[in-house]
Backbone as a chain_set.jsonl record, in Angstrom:
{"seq": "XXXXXXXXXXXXXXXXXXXXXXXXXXXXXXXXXXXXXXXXXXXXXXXXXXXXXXXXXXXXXXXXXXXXXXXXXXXXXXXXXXXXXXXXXXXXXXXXXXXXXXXXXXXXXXXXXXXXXXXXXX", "coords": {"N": [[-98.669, -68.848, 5.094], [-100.928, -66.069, 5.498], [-100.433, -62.515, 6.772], [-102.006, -61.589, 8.053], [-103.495, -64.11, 8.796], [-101.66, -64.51, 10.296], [-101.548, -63.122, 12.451], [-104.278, -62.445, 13.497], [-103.969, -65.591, 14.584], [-102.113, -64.998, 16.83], [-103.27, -63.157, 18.319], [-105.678, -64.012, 19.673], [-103.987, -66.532, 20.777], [-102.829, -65.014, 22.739], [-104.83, -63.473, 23.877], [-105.966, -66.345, 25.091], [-104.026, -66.878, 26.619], [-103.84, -64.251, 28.338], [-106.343, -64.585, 29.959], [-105.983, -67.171, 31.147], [-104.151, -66.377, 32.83], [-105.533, -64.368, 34.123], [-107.391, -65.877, 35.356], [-105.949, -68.1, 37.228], [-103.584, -67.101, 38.258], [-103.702, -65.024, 40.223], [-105.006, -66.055, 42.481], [-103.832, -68.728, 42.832], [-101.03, -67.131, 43.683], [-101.175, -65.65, 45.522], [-102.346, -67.429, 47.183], [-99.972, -69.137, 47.389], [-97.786, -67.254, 48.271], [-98.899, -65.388, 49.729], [-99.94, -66.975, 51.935], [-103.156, -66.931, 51.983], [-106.17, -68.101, 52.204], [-107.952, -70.025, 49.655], [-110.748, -69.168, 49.439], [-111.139, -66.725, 50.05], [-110.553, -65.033, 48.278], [-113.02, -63.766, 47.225], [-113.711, -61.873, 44.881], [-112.064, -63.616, 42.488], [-112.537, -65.692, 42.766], [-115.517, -65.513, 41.934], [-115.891, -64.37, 39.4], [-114.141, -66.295, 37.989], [-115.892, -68.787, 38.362], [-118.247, -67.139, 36.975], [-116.596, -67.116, 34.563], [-116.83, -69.995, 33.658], [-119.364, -70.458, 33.811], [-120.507, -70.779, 31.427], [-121.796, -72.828, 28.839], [-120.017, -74.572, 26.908], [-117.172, -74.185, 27.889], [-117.502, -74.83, 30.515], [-118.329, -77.595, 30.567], [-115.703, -78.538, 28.821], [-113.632, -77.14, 30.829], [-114.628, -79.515, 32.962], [-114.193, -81.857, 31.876], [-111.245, -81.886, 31.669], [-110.064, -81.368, 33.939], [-108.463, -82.661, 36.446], [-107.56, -84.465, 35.046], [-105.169, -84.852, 33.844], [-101.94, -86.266, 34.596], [-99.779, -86.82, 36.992], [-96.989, -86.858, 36.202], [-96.774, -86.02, 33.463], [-96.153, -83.674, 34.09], [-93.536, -82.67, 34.58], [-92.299, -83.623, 32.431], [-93.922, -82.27, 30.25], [-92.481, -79.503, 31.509], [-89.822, -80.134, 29.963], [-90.089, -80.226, 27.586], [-90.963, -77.635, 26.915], [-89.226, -76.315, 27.653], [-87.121, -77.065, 25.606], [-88.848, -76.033, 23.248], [-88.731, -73.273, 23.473], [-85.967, -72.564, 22.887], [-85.575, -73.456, 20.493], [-86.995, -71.935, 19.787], [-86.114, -69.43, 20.116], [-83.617, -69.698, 18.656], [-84.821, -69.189, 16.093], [-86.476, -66.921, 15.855], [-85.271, -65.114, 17.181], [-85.404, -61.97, 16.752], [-87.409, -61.398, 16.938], [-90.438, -59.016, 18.295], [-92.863, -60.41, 19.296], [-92.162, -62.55, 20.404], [-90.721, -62.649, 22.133], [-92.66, -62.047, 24.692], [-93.851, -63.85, 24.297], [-91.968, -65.898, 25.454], [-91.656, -64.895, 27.972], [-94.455, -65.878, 28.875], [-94.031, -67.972, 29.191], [-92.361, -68.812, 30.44], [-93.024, -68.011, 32.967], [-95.712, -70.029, 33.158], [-94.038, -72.547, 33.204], [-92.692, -72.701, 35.495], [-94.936, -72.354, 37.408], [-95.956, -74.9, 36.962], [-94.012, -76.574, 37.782], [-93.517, -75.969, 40.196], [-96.31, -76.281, 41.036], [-95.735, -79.357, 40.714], [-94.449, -80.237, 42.398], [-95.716, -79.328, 44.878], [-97.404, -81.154, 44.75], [-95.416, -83.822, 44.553], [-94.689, -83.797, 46.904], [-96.642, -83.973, 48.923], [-97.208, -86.247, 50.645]], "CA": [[-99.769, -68.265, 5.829], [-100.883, -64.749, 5.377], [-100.176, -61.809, 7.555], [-103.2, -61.073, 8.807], [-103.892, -64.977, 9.834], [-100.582, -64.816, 11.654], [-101.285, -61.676, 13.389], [-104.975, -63.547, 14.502], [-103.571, -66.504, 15.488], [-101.4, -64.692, 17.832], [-103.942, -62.34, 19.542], [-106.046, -65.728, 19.879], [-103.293, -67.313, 21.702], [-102.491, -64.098, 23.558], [-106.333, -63.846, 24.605], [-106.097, -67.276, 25.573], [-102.66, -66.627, 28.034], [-104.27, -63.677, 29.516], [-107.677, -65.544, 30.416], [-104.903, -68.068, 31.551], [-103.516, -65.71, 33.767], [-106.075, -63.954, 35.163], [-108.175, -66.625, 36.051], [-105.433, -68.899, 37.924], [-102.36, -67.004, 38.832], [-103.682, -64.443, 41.311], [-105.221, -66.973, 43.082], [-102.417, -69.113, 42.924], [-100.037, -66.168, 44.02], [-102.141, -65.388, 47.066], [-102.409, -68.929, 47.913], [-98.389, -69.626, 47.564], [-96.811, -66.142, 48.742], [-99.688, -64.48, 51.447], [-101.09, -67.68, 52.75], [-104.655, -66.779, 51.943], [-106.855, -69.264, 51.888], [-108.706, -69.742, 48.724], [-112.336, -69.162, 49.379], [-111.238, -65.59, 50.973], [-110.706, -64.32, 46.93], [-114.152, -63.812, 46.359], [-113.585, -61.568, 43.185], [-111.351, -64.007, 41.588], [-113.829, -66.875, 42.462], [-116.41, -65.101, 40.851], [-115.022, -64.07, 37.777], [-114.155, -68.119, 37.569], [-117.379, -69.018, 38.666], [-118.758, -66.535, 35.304], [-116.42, -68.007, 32.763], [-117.146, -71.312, 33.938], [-120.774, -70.816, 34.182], [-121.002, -70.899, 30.061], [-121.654, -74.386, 28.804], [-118.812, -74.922, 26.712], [-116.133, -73.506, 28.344], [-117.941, -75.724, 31.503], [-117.841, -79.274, 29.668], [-113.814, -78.544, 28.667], [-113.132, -77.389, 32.209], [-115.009, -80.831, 33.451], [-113.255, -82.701, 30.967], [-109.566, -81.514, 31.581], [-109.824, -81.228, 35.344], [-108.083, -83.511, 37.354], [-107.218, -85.691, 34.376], [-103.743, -84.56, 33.718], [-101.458, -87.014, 35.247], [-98.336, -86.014, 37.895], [-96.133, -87.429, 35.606], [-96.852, -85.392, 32.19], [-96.268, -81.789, 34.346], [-91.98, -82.595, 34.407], [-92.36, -83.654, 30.666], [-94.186, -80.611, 29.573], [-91.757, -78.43, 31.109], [-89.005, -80.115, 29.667], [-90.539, -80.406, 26.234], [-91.461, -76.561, 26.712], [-87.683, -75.395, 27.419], [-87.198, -77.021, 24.166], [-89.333, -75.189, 22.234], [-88.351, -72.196, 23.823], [-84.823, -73.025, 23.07], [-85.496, -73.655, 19.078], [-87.884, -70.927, 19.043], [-85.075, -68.147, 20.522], [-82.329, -69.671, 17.324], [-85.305, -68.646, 14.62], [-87.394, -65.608, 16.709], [-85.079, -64.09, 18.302], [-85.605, -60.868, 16.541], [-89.292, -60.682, 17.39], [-90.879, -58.734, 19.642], [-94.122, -61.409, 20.03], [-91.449, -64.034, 20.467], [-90.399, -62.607, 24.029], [-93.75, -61.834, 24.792], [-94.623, -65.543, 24.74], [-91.255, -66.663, 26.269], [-92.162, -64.572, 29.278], [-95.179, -66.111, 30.153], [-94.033, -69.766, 28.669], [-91.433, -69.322, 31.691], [-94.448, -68.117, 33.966], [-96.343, -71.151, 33.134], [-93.599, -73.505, 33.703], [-92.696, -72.158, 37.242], [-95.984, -73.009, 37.986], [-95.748, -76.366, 36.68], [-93.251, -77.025, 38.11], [-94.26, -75.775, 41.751], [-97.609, -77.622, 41.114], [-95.864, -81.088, 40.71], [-93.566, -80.129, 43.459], [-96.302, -79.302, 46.058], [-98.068, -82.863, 44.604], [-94.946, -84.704, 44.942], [-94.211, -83.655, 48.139], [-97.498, -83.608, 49.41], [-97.141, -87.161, 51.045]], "C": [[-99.731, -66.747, 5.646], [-100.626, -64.222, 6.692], [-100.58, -62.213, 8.281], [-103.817, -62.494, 9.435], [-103.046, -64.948, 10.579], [-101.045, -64.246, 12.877], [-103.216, -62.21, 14.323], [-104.856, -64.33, 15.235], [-102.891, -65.694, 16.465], [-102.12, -63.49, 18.797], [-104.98, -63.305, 20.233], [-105.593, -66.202, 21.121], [-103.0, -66.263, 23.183], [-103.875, -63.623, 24.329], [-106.286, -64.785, 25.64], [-105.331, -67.037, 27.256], [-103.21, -65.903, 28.718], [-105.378, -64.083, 30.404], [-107.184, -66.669, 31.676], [-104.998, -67.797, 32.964], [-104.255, -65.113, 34.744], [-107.111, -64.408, 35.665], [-107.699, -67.723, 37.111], [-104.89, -67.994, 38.73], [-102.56, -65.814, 39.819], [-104.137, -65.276, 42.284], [-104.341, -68.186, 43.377], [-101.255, -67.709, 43.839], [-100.213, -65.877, 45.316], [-102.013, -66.135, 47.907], [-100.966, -69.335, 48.705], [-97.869, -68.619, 48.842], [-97.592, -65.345, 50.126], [-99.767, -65.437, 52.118], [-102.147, -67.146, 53.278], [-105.069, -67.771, 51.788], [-108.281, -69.026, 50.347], [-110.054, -69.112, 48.322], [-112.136, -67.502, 50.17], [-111.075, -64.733, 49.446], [-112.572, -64.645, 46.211], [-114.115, -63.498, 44.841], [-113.07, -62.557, 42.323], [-112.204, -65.299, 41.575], [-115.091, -66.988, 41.787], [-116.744, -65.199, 39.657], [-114.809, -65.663, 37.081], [-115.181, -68.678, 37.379], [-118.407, -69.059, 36.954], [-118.346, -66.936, 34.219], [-116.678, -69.329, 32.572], [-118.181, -72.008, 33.678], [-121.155, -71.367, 32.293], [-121.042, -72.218, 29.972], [-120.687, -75.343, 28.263], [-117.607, -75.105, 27.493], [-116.278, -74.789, 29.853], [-117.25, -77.065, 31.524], [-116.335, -79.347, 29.531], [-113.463, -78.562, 29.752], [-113.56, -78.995, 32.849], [-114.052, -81.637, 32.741], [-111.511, -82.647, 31.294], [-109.34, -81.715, 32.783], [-109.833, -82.726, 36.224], [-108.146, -84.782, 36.333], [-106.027, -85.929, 33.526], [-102.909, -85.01, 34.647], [-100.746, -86.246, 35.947], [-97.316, -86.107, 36.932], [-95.721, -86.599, 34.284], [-95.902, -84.198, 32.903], [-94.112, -82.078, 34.385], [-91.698, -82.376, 32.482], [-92.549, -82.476, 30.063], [-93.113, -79.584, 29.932], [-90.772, -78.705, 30.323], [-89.392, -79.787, 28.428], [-90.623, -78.449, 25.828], [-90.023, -75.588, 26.671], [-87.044, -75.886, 25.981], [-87.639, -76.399, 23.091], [-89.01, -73.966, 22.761], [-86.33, -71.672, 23.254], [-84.848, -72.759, 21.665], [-85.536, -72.188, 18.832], [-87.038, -69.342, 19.085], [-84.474, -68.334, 19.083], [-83.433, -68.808, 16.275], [-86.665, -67.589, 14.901], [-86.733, -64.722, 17.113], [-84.889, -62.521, 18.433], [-86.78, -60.109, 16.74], [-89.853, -60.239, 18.011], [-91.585, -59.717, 20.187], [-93.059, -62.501, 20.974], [-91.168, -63.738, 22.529], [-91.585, -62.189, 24.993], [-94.634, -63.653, 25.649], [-93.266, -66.356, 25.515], [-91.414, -66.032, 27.93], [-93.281, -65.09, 29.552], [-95.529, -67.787, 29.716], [-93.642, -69.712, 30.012], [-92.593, -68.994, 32.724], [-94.828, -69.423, 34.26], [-95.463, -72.357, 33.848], [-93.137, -73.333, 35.066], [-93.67, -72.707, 37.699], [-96.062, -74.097, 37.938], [-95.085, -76.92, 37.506], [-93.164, -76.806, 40.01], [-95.303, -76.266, 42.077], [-97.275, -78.746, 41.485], [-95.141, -81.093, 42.201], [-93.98, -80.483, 44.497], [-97.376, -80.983, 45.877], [-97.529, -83.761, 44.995], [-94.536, -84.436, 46.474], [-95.558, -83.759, 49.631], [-98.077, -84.767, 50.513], [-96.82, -86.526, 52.506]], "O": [[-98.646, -66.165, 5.635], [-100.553, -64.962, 7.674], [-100.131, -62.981, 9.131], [-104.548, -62.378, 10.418], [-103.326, -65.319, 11.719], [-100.977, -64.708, 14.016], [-103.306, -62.286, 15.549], [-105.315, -64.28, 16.376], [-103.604, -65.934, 17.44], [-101.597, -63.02, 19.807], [-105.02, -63.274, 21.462], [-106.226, -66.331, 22.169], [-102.972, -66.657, 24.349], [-103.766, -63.432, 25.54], [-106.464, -64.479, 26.819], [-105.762, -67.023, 28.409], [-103.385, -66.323, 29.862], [-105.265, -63.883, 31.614], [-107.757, -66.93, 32.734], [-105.516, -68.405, 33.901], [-103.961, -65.154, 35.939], [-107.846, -63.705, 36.359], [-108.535, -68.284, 37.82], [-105.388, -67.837, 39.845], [-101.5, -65.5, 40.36], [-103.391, -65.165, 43.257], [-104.328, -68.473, 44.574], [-100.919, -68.092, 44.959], [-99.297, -65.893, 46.138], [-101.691, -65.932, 49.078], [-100.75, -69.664, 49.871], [-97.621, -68.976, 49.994], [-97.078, -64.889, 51.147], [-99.688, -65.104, 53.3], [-102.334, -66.873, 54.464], [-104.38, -68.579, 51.165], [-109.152, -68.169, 50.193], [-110.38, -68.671, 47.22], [-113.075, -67.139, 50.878], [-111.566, -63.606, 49.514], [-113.069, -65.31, 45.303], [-114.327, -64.249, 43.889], [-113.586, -62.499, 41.207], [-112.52, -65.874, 40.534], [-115.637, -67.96, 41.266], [-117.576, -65.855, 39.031], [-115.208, -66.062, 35.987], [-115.483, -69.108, 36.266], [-118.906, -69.924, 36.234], [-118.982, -67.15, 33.187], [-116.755, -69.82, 31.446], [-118.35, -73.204, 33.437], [-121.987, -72.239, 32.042], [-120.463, -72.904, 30.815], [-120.432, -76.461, 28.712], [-117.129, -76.223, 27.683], [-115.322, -75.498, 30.167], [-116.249, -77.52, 32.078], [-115.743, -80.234, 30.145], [-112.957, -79.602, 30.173], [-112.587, -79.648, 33.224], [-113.043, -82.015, 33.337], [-110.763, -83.586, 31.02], [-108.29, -82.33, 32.971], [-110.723, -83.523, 36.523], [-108.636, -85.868, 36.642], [-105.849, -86.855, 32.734], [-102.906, -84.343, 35.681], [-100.846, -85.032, 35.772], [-96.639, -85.079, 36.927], [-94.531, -86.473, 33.997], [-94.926, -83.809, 32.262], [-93.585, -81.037, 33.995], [-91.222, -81.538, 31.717], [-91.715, -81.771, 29.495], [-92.718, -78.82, 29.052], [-90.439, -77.707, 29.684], [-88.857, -78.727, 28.104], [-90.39, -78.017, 24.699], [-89.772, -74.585, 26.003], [-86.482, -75.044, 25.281], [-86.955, -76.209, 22.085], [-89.142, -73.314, 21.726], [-85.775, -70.578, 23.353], [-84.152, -71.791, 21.359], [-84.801, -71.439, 18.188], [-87.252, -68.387, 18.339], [-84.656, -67.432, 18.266], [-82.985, -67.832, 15.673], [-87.67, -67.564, 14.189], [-87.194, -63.626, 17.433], [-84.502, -61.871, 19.404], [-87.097, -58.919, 16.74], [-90.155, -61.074, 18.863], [-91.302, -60.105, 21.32], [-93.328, -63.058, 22.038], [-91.357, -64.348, 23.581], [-91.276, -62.009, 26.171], [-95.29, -64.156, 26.562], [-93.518, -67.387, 26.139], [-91.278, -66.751, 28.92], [-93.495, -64.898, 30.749], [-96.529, -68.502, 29.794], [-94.284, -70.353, 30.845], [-93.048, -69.975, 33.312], [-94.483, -70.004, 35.289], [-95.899, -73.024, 34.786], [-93.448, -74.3, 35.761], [-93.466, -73.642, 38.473], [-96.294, -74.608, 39.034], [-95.583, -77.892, 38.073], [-92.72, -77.63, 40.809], [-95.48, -76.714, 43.209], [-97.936, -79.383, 42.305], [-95.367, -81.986, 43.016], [-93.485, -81.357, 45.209], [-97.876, -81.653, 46.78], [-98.118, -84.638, 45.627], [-93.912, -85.352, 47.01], [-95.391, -83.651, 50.846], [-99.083, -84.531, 51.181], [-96.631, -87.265, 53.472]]}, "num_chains": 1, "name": "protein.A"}
């Protein structure tokens, strides 16, 4: 693969993460750590609201939401400290590389506090 697709793909993915990020995890963060109640983040409901509103982006969200089992979210993290694990032996000189293991481990925190507050939620 050339450079210059690497160096795409990875602002791409890094697009993607921040989009990620700043469309869940303040809202999430708020939710967990202030006890705010959701509907009191207008801005961040907004902003959701707007990327949401497109028609694509819509259809995927419809499609994905609430059709990801309880069961997968343990798997994924484990599967994800794996690749994190490989990806340190043959990255670990890279800057990007810690870049994306900081907000792999983000992600799985959440995951993993998601299934938590699911399984417990009985």
């Amino acid at each position: 693969m050339k450079k210059s697709n690497k160096k795409l793909i990875f602002v791409v993915i890094s697009v993607l993460y921040f989009i990620f990020i700043l469309l869940c995890f303040p809202t999430y963060s708020q939710t967990k750590f202030m006890s705010l109640d959701g509907n009191k983040n207008d801005f961040w409901i907004n902003m959701r609201e707007r990327v949401i509103s497109h028609d694509l982006l819509f259809n995927l969200h419809k499609a994905l939401r609430h059709k990801i089992p309880e069961w997968t979210m343990p798997i994924a993290v484990i599967v994800n400290g794996i690749n994190m694990f490989f990806g340190f032996k043959q990255f670990k000189k890279k800057w990007w590389y810690y870049v994306i293991l900081l907000i792999s481990i983000l992600i799985s925190v959440m995951l993993i506090d998601c299934w938590w507050m699911l399984y417990t939620a009985e």
